[in-house]
N, C-alpha and C positions, 0 to 999 in steps of 0.2 A: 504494500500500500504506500501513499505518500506520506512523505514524513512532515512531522509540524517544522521545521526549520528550513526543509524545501515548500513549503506553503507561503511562510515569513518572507522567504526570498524576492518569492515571483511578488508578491503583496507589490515590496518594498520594488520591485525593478518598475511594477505598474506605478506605483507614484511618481515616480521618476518621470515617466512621460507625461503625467498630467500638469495642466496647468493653476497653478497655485492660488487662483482664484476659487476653486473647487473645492468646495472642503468633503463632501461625499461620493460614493460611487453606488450603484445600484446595478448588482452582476446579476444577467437572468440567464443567458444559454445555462442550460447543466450543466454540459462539459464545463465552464470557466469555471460555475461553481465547484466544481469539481480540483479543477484546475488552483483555488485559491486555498481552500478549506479544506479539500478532501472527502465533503458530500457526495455519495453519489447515490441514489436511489436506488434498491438490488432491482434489475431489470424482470430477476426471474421472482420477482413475486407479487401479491395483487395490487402494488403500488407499482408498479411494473409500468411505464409513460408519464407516473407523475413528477415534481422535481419541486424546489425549493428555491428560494434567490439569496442572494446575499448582500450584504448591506454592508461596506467599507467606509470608514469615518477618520479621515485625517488625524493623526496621531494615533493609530490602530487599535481602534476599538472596531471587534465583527459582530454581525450580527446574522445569524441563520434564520430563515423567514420559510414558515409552510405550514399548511396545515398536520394534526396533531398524527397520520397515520402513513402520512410520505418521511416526516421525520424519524419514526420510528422506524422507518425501514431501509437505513444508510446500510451499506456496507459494512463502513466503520465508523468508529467516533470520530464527528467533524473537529476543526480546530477552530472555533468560535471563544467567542466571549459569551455570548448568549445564544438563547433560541426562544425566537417570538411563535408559538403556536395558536393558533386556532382549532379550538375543537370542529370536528368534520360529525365523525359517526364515534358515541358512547355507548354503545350497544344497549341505548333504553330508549333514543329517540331515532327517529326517521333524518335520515342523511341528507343537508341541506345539497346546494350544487358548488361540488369541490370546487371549479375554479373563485368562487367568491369565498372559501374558507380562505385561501391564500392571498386573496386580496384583502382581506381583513385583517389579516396578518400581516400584512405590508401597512395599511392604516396606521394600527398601532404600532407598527416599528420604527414609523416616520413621523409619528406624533409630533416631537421634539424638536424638529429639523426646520420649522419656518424661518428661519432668522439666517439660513446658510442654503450655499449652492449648489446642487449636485447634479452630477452628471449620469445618464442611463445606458445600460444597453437596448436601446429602443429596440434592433430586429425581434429581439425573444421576451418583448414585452408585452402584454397585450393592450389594446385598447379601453378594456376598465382600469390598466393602472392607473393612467390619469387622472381618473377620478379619484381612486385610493392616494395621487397623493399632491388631492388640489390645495392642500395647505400649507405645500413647500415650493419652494422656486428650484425646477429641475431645467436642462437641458437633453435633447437628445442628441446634442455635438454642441463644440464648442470650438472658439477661435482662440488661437494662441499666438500672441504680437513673436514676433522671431522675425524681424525684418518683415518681407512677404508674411500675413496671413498664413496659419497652418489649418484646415478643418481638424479640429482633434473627434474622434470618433472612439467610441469606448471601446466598441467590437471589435473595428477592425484593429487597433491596438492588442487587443488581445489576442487575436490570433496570430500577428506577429510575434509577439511575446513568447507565444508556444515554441515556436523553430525551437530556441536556445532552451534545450532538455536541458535539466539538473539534474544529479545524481540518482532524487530520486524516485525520479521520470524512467531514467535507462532502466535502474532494477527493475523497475515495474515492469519495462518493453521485455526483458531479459528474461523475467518470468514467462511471459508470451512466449517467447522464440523457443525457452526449452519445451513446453509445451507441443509449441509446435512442430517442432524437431521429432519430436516423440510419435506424428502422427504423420510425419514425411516416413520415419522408420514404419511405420506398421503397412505405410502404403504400398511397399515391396514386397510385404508378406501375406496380402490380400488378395492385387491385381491378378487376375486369371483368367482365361477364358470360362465364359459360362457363368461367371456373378454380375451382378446387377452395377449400376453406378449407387443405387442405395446401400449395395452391401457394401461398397466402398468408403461413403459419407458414413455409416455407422460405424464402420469399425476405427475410421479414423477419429474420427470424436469422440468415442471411446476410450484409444489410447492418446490424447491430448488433456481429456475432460483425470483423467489417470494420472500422468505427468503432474499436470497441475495442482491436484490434491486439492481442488476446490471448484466449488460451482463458476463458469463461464460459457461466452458465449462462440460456437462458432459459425463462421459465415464462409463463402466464397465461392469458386469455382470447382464440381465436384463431376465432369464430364469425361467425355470421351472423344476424342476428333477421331476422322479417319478417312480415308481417299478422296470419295467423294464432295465429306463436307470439315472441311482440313480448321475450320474454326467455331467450337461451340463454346458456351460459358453458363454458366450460373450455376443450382442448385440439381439435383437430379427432379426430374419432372414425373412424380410419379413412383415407381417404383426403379424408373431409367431406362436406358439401354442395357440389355445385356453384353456383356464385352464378349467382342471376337479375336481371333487374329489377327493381326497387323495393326488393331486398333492401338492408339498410343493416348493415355488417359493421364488427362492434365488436371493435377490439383494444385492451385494456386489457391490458399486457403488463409485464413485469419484466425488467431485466437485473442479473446478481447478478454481485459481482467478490470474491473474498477474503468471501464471504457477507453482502455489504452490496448495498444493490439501491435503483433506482430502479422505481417506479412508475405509470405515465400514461395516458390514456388516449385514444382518437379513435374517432370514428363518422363511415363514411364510406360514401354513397351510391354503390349502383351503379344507375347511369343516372342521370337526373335526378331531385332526392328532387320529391315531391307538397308542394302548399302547406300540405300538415296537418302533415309532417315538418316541413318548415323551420318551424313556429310553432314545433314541440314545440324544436326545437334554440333557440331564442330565448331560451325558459324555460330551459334547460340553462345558457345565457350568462349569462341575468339571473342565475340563483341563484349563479354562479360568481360573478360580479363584486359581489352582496350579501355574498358570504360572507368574499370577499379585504378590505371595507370592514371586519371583526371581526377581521382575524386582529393580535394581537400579546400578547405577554407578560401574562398575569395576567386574558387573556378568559375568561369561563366555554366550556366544548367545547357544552355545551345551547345558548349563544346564538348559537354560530356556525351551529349544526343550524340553529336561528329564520332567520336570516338568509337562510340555503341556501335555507329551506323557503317562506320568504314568496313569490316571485311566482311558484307552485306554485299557493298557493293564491288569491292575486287572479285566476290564471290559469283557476280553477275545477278545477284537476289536481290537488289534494293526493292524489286517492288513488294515483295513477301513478306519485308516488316511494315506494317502499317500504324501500331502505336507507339506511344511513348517508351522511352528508355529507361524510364523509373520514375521517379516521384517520392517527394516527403509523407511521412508518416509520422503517425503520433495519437492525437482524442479522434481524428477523423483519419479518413482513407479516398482519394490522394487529400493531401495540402502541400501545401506550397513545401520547398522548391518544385515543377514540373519541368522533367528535363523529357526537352521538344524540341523542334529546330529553329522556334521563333520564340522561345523563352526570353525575357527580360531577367529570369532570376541569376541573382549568383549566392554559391554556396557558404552557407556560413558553420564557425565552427561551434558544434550543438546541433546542427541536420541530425535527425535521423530521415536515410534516404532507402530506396532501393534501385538495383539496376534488375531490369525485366528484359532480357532481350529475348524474341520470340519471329518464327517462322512458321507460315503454312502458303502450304502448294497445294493445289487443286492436283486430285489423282496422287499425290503421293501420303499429305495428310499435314497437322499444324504439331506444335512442339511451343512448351514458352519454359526457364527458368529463370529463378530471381534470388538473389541475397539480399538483406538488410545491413546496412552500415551506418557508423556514427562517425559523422566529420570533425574534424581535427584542424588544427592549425597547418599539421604538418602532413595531414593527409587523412586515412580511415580508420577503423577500428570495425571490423566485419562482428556483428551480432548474432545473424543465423551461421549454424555449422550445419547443417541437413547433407547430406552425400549426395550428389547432383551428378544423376547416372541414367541409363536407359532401361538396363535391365538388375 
């Protein structure tokens, strides 16, 4: 989980950006709340969509804002000063409508606040906050003199904020990746001809949900490519495809802890792959290991694309890769950096990225792998370790 002194951190770097006419803040996405406090509402229970906000006050007093049965259902212990509840459901009256317990709860959290300024994250706010908090003088951005006018924006400050992981951000990813490691191994001991893509998706969640030693969630791509249709993705539709030979079954998968996740990838041959596959997978290798040669602090995201993309094209294949070369990771899946060929990003040290490079041919069939890495002043520090093999 996140620790109180990686919470203090991020707090204390968001003040920093703010403008000091400001004296409060008002975090509503989850994730930030998450992100600042360490709230996170357990996905898999009947609070399961609901979330909390949080209340930042200059000279750092917090405050956690929700009704009384989304609070009771953290994770873990938030790192607040207080928690402003509202009763929702006391198992003797009839359940008023949650989203006004947590506005009521913002009410009274804001009570005190007329005399001062505060700033919102209006995108994940709703349109009753306003009213809960017509007795303060809030903003939903704010200008900040720095020569030229700056828009300051609460959100999108904060998800910049996120690139630069701290310590104990990576643990957290790191619990993911061994997880997921765990369910890249089992994929080799499953894939056969004549099982399903669900008996794939279960057993590797299985031994992920196993690894972890705690409830999480997983997501991703749980298919099969193959000759004819050389790129599929999502979830198995049903019970799936039953796997054939020659089919080459791609799991690029997620495991998410406290809403932080690792993401990796493997293509793995049932039967023995054809000598056209094993090339196409070489290219896969080459661009992987051109593109770990770019990865470090203050690289442009476009050159790392170049890199991916070069023995692609010495290979005569540029046109068989069509997406991205990785992308940032972290509370969501992509964010920023995206490495693309008309990226504006450049890398900073605290990415956590991935390189994805992937192939498919019509008639021969698709193939993608991926590692996670953390950027570095002086370069990476590779996250996943999974065995990136065919068979």
């Amino acid at each position: 989980m996140l620790t109180q002194e990686g919470c203090l951190t991020r707090q204390n770097r968001l003040w920093e950006r703010i403008p000091s006419e400001i004296d409060w803040l008002l975090v509503a996405d989850p994730r930030h709340v998450q992100y600042l406090s360490n709230f996170w509402v357990q996905p898999l229970s009947f609070s399961g969509g609901e979330r909390g906000l949080l209340l930042l006050e200059r000279g750092g007093k917090t405050s956690l804002i929700g009704d009384n049965f989304a609070i009771r259902s953290a994770v873990h212990d938030p790192y607040v000063d207080r928690e402003v509840v509202f009763p929702w459901y006391d198992h003797k009256h009839s359940v008023i409508n949650r989203d006004h317990a947590l506005l009521q709860a913002l009410t009274e959290a804001t009570a005190d606040l007329n005399s001062q300024t505060g700033l919102v994250e209006a995108e994940w706010l709703p349109l009753g906050a306003a009213q809960a908090l017509k007795s303060t003088t809030f903003l939903s951005s704010a200008e900040q003199e720095a020569g030229d006018s700056d828009l300051i924006d609460l959100g999108t400050i904060l998800r910049d904020l996120r690139r630069t992981k701290e310590p104990d951000e990576i643990a957290l990813m790191e619990e993911c990746m061994r997880a997921g490691e765990a369910g890249q191994a089992r994929l080799f001991e499953v894939v056969r001809e004549g099982v399903t893509e669900l008996d794939v998706y279960r057993e590797v969640q299985y031994a992920a949900i196993e690894a972890a030693n705690r409830p999480g969630l997983v997501y991703g791509d749980f298919r099969a490519n193959f000759a004819s249709e050389p790129k599929t993705g999502g979830l198995p539709k049903g019970p799936g495809r039953t796997l054939e030979q020659g089919d080459l079954f791609v799991l690029d998968y997620s495991v998410v802890l406290d809403g932080y996740r690792s993401d990796f990838t493997n293509t793995v041959s049932v039967g023995e792959p054809s000598a056209e596959v094993v090339e196409l997978h070489k290219i896969c290798l080459a661009g992987m290991a051109a593109g770990e040669n770019t990865l470090k602090a203050g690289a442009k995201a476009s050159d790392v694309h170049a890199a991916v993309f070069a023995p692609y094209v010495e290979a005569g294949r540029q046109d068989c890769f069509t997406h991205h070369a990785g992308h940032g990771l972290g509370l969501a899946h992509p964010e920023a950096p995206i490495l693309v060929p008309d990226s504006t990003d450049t890398l900073r040290a605290g990415d956590v990225v991935t390189l994805e490079p992937g192939v498919y041919v019509e008639g021969i069939g698709g193939m993608r792998i991926e590692h996670n890495y953390l950027i570095t002043e002086e370069g990476y520090r590779r996250l996943s370790n999974h065995d990136i093999r065919l068979t």
